[in-house]
N, C-alpha and C positions, 0 to 999 in steps of 0.2 A: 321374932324368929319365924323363919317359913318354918311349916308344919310339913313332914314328909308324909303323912295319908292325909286325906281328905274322903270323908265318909257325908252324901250326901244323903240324905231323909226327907223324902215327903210326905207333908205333914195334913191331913184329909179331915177336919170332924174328929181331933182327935185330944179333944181338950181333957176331958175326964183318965185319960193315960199317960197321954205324952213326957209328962212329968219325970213319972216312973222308969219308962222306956229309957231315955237318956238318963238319968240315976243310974241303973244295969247294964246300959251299955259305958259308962262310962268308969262303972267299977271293974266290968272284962276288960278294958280295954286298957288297964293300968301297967305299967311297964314300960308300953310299948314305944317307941320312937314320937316326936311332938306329932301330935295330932288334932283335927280339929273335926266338927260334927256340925256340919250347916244343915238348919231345919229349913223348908221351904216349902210355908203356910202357901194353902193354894185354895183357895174359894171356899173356906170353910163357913157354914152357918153357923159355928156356934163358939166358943173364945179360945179356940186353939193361938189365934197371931198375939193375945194376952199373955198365953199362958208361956209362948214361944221367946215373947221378952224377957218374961221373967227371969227365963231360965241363959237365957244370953245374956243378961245385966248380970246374974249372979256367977257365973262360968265366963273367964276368957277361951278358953276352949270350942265353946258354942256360940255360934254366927246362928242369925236369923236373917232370911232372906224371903218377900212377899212378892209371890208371882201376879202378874197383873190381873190373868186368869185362870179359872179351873185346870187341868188337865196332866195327868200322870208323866205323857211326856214330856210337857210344858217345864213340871216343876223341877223335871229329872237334868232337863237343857238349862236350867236357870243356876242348877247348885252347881253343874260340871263346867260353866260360863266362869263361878265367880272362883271357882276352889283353886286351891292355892301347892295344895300336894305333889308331892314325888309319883307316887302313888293313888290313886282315883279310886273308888269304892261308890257305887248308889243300892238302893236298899228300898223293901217295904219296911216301914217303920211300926208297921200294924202288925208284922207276921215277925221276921227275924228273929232269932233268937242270941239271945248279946252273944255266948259260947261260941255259937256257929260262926257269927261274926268276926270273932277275937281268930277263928282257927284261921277262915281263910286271910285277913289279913297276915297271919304270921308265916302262912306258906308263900303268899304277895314277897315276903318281905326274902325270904330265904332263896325260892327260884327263880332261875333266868326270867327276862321280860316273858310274862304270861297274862294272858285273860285267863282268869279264875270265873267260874258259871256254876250258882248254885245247878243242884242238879235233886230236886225235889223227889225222896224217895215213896213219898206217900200222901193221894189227894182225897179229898172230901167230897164221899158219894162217888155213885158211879157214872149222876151226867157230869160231870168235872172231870172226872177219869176221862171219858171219850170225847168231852169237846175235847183238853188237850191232847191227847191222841192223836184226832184229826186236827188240829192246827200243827202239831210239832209234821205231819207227815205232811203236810202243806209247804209248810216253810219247805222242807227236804224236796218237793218238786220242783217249787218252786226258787227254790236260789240254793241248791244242794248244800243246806246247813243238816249236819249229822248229829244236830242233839236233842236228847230225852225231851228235853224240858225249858224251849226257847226263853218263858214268861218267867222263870226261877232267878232268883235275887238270893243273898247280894251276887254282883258287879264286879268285880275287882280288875282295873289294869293301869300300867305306867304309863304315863302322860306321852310317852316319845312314840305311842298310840295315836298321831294326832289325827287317824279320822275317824277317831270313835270322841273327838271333840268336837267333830263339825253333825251331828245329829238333827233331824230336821223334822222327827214326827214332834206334835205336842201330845198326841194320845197314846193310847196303851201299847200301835203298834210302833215304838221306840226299842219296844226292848228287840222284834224280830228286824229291828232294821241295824239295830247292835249286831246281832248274830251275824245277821247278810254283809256287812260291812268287814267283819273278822274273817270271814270266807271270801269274800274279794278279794281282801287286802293281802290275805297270808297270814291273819295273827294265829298264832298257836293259842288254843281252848282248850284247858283242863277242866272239867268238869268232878265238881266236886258234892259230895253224896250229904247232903243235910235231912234230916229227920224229923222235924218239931213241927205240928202242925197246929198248932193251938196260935189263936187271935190275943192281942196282948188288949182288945180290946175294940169297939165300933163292929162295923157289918160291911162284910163285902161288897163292892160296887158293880164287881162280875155277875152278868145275867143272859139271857137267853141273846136279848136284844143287842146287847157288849159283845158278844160272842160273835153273833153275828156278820156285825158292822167288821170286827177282826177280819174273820172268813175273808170278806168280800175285801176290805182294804191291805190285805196281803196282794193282791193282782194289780192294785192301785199302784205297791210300791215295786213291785218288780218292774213297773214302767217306768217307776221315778229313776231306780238307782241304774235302769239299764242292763237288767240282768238278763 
């Protein structure tokens, strides 16, 4: 049977959790219309793509998908490549909180065609505060995206969305080229208020030097898409 969401997760160094994580997402997620949960192992050093079979041999539910290489965007273009959904969903799988999850898909499911955008109410520390800050007021110059909180996950839109299917960063800036592409195209963005700031596990990959390379490859992509 096709699954009418498809909730993609990439999956980072995330062996000692991962486990868990899909355990409580798949207990919030009970009710709801067929659904499926592609994990997509992406340059891990340590047995997350073990731990990711496991958990897809014992769950038809759970698809396992192995990116060739590292990269946030990479892995995010690989699960929305293979998903099979009515409805589209991608997600940090380190940060989300299953609750927050369950909510926006159930509002996915009840409102007109919408992009649903977490909308992160609360960051860690205040250089976090002000880098995203100045990237959301970047984005805003630069391709006049009016949200809080561009890098905020989960993702939520219907597939008839198809150019938030044709994505083309592999790195972190996927998610600002998501935004830019909703603003081009016309998608309507609701923006939705999540709270939970706690790590379900592993350590941030965001740093000075991440942050940076962001900066400077937002000006990259305003060339790409033409804005």
């Amino acid at each position: 049977m096709i699954p009418r969401l498809s909730i993609v997760l990439p999956v980072h160094n995330q062996a000692d959790h991962i486990a868990r994580v899909v355990e409580d997402y798949r207990a919030a997620l009970a009710g709801l219309p067929d659904f499926e949960l592609l994990l997509v192992e992406n340059g891990s050093r340590d047995t997350s793509r073990a731990v990711c079979a496991e958990l897809a041999a014992a769950d038809p539910a759970v698809r396992l998908l192995v990116a060739e290489r590292p990269g946030w965007g990479h892995a995010v273009r690989l699960g929305l490549a293979a998903a099979q959904g009515e409805i589209l969903a991608y997600s940090n799988a380190a940060r989300t909180a299953p609750a927050e999850l369950r909510h926006m898909l159930d509002l996915a499911l009840i409102w007109p065609p919408t992009v649903l955008k977490a909308d992160r109410q609360q960051r860690e520390g205040p250089l976090r505060r002000l880098g995203s800050a100045l990237y959301n007021l970047e984005a805003r110059l630069l391709f006049g995206v009016r949200l809080r909180d561009v890098n905020g996950t989960p993702k939520v839109f219907p597939r008839r969305f198809t150019a938030l299917l044709a994505l083309r960063r592999d790195d972190d800036l996927i998610d600002l080229e998501f935004c830019a592409l909703c603003r081009r195209e016309g998608y309507p963005v609701r923006q939705v208020p999540v709270t939970a700031t706690a790590r379900h596990g592993g350590r941030s990959t965001t740093g000075l030097g991440s942050a940076w390379r962001m900066y400077r490859g937002a000006l990259a992509l305003r060339a790409e898409l033409g804005a």
